[in-house]
N, C-alpha and C positions, 0 to 999 in steps of 0.2 A: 240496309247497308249501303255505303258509298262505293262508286266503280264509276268508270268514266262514260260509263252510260244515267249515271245518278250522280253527280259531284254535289258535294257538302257546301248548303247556302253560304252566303255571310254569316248570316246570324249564330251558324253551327261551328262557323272557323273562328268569330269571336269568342262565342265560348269556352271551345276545346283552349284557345290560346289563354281564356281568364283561368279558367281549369288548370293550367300548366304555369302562370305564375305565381296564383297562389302557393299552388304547389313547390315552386324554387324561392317561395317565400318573401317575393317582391313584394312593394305596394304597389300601386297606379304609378305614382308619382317617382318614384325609384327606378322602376322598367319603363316608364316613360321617358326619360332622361337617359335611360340605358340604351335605349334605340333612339334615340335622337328625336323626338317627336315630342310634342307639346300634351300635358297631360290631357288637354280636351279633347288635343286628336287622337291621343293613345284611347281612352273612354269610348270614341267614336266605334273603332277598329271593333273593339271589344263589343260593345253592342249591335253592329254588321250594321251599322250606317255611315262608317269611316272609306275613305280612299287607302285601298290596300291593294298596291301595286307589287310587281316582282320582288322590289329592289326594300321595301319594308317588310314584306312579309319576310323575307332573306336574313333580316336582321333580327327579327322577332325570334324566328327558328332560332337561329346561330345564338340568341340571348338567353333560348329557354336549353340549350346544350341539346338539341333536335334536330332532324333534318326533314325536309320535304317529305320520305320514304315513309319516317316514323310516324311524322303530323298525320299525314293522310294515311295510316292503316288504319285496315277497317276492321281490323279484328277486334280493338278496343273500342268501348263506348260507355260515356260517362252519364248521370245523370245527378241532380241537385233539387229537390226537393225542399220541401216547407211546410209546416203543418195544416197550414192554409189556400194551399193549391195543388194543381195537378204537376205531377212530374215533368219537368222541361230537360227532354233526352236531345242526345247528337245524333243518333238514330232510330229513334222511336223506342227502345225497349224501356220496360216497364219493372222491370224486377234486377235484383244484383244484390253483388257482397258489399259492407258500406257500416255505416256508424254514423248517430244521433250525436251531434252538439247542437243544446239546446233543442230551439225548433228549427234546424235543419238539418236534412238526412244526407250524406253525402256518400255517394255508391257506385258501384263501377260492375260492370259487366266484363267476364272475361272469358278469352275463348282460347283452345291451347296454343297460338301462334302468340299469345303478349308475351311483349319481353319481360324476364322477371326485374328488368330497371324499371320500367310504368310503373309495376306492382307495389314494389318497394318505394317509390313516389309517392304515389297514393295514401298507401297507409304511412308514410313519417306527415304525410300533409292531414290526412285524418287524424293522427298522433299531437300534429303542433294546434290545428284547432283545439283539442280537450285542451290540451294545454293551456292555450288562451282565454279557454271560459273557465278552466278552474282558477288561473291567477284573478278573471271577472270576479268569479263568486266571491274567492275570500277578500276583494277590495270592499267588494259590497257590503258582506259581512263586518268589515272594521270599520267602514263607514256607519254603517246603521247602530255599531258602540261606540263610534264618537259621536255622533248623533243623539243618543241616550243620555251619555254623559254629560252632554250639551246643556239638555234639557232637564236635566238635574239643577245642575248648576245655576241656569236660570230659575228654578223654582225657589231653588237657595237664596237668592240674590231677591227673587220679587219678597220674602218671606222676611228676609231681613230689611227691605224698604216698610215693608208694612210695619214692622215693628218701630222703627226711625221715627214714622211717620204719626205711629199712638202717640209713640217717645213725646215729642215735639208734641202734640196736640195736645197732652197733657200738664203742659209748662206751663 
């Protein structure tokens, strides 16, 4: 857990902060513009190899409707998983409540001091992910029947050149 005798890396404040705008639904490029900063620099921030002084993180907070108090409680802590790695936590834990889209697990640890606003966060952002892979799939799905049809059509079309093509060779 973070205390001011452990303060939370960069890498863990990048996080928690990519953590919280997916969650208020931004992209990079939307909450970059949103706090004033260039999306490479926003990218930065988020991967804990950005310049994140007072006066941006002030802005970041105040963008994700957050303050100082809340960012840094330690009672929350998130993790993000993948079917192909280890767990990458904000403070090491290993286990939580959470939901699969696709191949990523996305989970949350909670302890009785979280606000029930985090909680409800959390899950409408675990909520709009399914959302977004079920609208994937069924694109995918109509794609792969145009696609079909596609190739129908071409067989159609090569079936009736061959024919054209007796036609004529037969003249």
């Amino acid at each position: 857990m973070n205390n001011l005798n452990d303060p939370m890396t960069a890498e863990q404040i990048g996080a928690k902060i990519e953590i919280l705008r997916i969650a208020n639904g931004f992209s990079i490029e939307e909450f970059a513009k949103k706090v004033r900063l260039s999306p490479e620099s926003y990218t930065k921030i988020e991967a804990g190899r950005g310049q994140l002084g007072p006066a941006v993180l002030l802005r970041i907070l105040r963008a994700l409707n957050t303050n100082s108090s809340e960012f840094y409680d330690e009672s929350a802590s998130f993790i993000i998983t993948n079917s192909e790695s280890e767990n990458t936590t904000l403070d090491g834990v290993k286990d939580g409540i959470g939901q699969s889209v696709g191949n990523v697990h996305l989970s949350f640890n909670v302890t009785n001091t979280v606000h029930d606003k985090e909680i409800k966060l959390l899950k409408d952002t675990i909520q709009k992910f399914q959302q977004i892979l079920d609208n994937f799939m069924q694109e995918v799905v109509s794609s792969k029947q145009e696609i079909s049809k596609s190739n129908q059509k071409i067989s159609q079309l090569e079936s009736q050149l061959v024919d054209l093509k007796n036609q004529l060779e037969n003249k």
